[in-house]
C-alpha positions in Angstrom: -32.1 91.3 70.0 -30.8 90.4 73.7 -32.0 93.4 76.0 -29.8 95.8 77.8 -29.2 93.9 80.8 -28.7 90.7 79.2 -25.7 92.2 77.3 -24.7 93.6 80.4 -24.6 90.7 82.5 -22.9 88.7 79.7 -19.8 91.4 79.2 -19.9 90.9 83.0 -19.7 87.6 82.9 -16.8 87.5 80.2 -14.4 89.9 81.6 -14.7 87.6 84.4 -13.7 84.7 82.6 -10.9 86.8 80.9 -9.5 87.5 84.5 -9.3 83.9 85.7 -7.7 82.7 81.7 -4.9 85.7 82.0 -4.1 84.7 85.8 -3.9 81.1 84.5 -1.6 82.3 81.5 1.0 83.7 84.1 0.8 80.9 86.5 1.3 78.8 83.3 4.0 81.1 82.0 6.0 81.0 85.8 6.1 77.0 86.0 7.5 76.6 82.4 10.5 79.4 83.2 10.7 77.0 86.1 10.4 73.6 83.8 12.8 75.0 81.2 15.7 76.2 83.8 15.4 72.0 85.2 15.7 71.2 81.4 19.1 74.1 80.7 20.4 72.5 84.4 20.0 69.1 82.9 21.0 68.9 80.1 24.9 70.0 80.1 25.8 66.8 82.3 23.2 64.8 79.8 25.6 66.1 76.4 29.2 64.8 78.7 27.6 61.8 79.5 26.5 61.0 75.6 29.5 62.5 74.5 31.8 60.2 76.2 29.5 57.0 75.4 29.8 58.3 71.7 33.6 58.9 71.7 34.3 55.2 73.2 31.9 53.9 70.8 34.0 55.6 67.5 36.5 53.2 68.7 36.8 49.5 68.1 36.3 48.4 71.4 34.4 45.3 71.1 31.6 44.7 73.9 28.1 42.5 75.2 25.3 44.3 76.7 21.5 42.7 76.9 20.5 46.1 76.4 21.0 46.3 72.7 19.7 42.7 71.7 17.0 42.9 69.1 14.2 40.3 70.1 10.8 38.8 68.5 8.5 41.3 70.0 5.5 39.1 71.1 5.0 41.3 74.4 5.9 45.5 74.7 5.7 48.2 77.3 4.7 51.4 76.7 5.6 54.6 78.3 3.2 57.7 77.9 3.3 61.1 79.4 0.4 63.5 79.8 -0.8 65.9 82.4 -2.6 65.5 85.3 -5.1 68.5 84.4 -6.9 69.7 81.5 -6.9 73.3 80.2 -4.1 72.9 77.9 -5.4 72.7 74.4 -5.1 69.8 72.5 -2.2 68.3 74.6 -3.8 65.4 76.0 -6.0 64.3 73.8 -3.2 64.2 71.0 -0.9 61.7 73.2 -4.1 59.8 73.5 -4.5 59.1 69.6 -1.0 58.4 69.2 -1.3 55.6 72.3 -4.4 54.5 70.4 -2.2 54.3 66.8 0.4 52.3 68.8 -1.6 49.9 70.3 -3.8 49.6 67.0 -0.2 48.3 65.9 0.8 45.9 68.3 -3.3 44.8 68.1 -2.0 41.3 67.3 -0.3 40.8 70.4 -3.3 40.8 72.6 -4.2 43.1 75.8 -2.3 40.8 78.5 1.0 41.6 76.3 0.5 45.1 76.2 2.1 46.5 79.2 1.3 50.4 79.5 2.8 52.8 82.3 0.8 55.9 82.1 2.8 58.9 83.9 0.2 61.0 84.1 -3.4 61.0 85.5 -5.3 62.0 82.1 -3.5 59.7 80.7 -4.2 57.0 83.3 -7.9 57.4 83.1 -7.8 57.0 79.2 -5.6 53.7 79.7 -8.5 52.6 82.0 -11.2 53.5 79.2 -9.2 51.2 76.6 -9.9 48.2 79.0 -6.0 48.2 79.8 -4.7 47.8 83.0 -2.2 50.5 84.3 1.2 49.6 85.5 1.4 51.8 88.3 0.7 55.0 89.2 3.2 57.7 87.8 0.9 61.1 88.6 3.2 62.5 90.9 6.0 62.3 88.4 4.3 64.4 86.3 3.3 67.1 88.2 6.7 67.7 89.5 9.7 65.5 87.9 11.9 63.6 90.0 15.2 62.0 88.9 14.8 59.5 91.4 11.0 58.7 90.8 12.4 58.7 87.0 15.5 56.7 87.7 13.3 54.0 89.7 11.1 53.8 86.8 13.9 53.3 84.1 15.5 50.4 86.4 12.0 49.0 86.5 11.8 48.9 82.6 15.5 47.9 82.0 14.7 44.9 84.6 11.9 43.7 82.5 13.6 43.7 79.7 16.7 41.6 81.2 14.0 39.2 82.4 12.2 38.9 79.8 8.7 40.3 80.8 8.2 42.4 77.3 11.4 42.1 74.3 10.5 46.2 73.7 10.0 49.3 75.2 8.4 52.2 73.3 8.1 55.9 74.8 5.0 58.1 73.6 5.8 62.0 74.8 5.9 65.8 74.0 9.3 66.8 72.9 9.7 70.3 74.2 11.5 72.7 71.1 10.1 76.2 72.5 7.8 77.5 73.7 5.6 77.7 70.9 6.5 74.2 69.3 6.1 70.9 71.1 6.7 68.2 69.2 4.7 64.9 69.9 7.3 62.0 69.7 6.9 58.4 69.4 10.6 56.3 69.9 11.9 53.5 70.8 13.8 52.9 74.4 14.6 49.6 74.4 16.6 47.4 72.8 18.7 50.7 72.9 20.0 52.3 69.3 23.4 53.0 70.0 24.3 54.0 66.5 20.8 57.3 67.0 22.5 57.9 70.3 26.0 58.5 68.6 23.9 61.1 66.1 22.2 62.9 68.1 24.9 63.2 70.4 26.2 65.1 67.5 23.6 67.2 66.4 22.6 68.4 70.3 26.2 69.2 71.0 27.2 73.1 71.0 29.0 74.5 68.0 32.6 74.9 69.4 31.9 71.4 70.8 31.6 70.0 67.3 34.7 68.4 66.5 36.8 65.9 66.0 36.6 62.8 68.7 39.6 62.7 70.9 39.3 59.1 71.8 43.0 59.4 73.8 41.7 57.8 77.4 43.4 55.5 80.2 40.4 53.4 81.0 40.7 51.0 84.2 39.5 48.3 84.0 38.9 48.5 80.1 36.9 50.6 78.0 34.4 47.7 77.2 33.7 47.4 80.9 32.7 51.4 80.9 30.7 51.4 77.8 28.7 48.5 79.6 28.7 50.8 83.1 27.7 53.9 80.9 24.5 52.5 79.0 23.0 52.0 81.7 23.4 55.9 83.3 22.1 56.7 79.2 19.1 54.6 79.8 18.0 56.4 82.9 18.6 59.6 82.1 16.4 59.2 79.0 13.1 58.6 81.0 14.2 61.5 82.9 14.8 63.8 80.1 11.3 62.4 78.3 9.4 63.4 81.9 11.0 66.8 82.2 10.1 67.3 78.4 6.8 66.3 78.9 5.9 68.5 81.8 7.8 71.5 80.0 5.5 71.1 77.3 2.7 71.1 79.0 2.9 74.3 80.7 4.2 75.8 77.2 0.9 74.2 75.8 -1.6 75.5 78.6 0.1 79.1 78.3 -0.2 79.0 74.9 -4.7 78.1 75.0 -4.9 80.7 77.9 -3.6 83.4 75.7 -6.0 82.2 72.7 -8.9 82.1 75.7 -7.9 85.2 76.5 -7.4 86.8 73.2 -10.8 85.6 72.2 -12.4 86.9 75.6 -11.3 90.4 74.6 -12.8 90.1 71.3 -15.8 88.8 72.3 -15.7 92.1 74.8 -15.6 94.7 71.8 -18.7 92.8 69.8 -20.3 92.3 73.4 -19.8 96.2 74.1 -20.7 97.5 70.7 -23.7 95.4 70.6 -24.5 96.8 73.9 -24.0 100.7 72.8 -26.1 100.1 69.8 -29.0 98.6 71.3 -28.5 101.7 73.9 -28.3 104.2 70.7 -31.7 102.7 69.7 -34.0 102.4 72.5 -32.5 106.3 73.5 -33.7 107.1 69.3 -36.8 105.3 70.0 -38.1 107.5 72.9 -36.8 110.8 71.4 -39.3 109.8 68.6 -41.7 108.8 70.9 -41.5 112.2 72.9 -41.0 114.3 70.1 -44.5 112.5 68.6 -46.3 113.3 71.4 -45.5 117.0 71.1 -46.4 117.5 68.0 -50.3 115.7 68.5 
């Protein structure tokens, strides 16, 4: 059994770690009230703008865009979002397995047509580890979200696509739900699903906002003109959406392992502190026995 001052000096040393885990909770716990009032201030003007793509496209307005042609994929670019720092649970390492499932799929294509933009610098360093080559450097993005470092990255990925540099563009990131439920989501951004956009414009849209389509506008020049003027807006506001849900749910999933850290701190405490009275119980038994033998020689 551990002496006295060892038990000590380890419920020392615990309560210590207990303070820095709880102080990292509510710093945690401040930047996602922060994340999730960018995501509430977002996402009003993100409904309109899918709302009025989905209303012109109940219609039969006939249009072209490049952004929804279906190719051979023989090359792909990948967009995956982690964090820049550790201490959130499982969070990185579970986008890393699902970048490692995807590329396991597209293994046929060969490294030099795999194109992968890491936004995030754990996720940068893992890229490196595969023997991939990064497509920039997207760590600032993650730690604070930008709509135009997001926007500049969407036109970077919609212009490779027009050219020709990769026929699809997949997005690998943490959906943010709540605060307790982040959900790790794997879709596709380009060639762009007009028909999932029309749904989901649907399903996110509030209650008394669920109705019928009024579809009664005066479009100058002509509606097929604004659809093609629209998808590109859609496009770009979906990598910043994806960014702002990733960094959302990462400060939900670092809150979320400091209060287990700290949960577990304080019950390591109590076994810690009754350990530490019982051995302090004994060795006070052991020389009351020890006196109370000697008197009695």
């Amino acid at each position: 059994m551990a002496s006295l001052k060892e038990v000590k000096l380890r419920i020392a040393s615990v309560k210590s770690t207990r303070q820095i885990t709880s102080a990292m909770k509510m710093v945690a716990s401040a930047k996602l009230h922060k994340a999730q009032g960018r995501i509430e201030g977002m996402l009003p003007y993100q409904r309109k703008l899918n709302g009025i793509l989905t209303d012109f496209l109940q219609t039969d307005v006939a249009f072209n865009t490049p952004y929804t042609e279906l190719r051979s994929v023989q090359k792909v670019a990948i967009v995956v979002c982690s964090s820049n720092t550790s201490l959130c649970g499982a969070f990185n390492s579970n986008v890393v397995r699902m970048l490692e499932k995807v590329l396991e799929k597209y293994h046929s294509l060969g490294k030099e047509n795999i194109l992968i933009y890491p936004v995030g610098k754990k996720v940068e360093t893992a890229v490196k580890k595969l023997g991939y080559h990064p497509q920039g450097s997207y760590q600032t993005l993650a730690e604070k979200p930008d709509y135009i470092q997001a926007y500049e990255l969407a036109a970077t990925l919609m212009q490779g696509f027009l050219e020709g540099q990769f026929d699809k563009v997949e997005l690998i990131y943490h959906h943010f739900k709540s605060a307790g439920s982040q959900v790790l989501t794997e879709e596709d951004f380009l060639p762009i699903d007009l028909a999932k956009i029309a749904e989901a414009s649907k399903e996110n849209a509030p209650k008394e906002e669920r109705r019928g389509y009024n579809n009664n506008y005066i479009v100058e020049p002509n509606a097929a003109e604004l659809i093609a003027a629209l998808l590109p807006k859609v496009l770009k506001q979906k990598i910043y959406t994806v960014v702002l849900d990733s960094n959302a749910s990462e400060h939900a999933a670092r809150m979320l392992a400091m209060q287990t850290a700290t949960d577990n701190a304080d019950d390591l405490i109590q076994e810690l502190t009754k350990q530490y009275n019982k051995s302090r119980q004994q060795a006070i038994t052991n020389e009351l026995l020890d006196i109370v033998g000697g008197s009695m020689k």
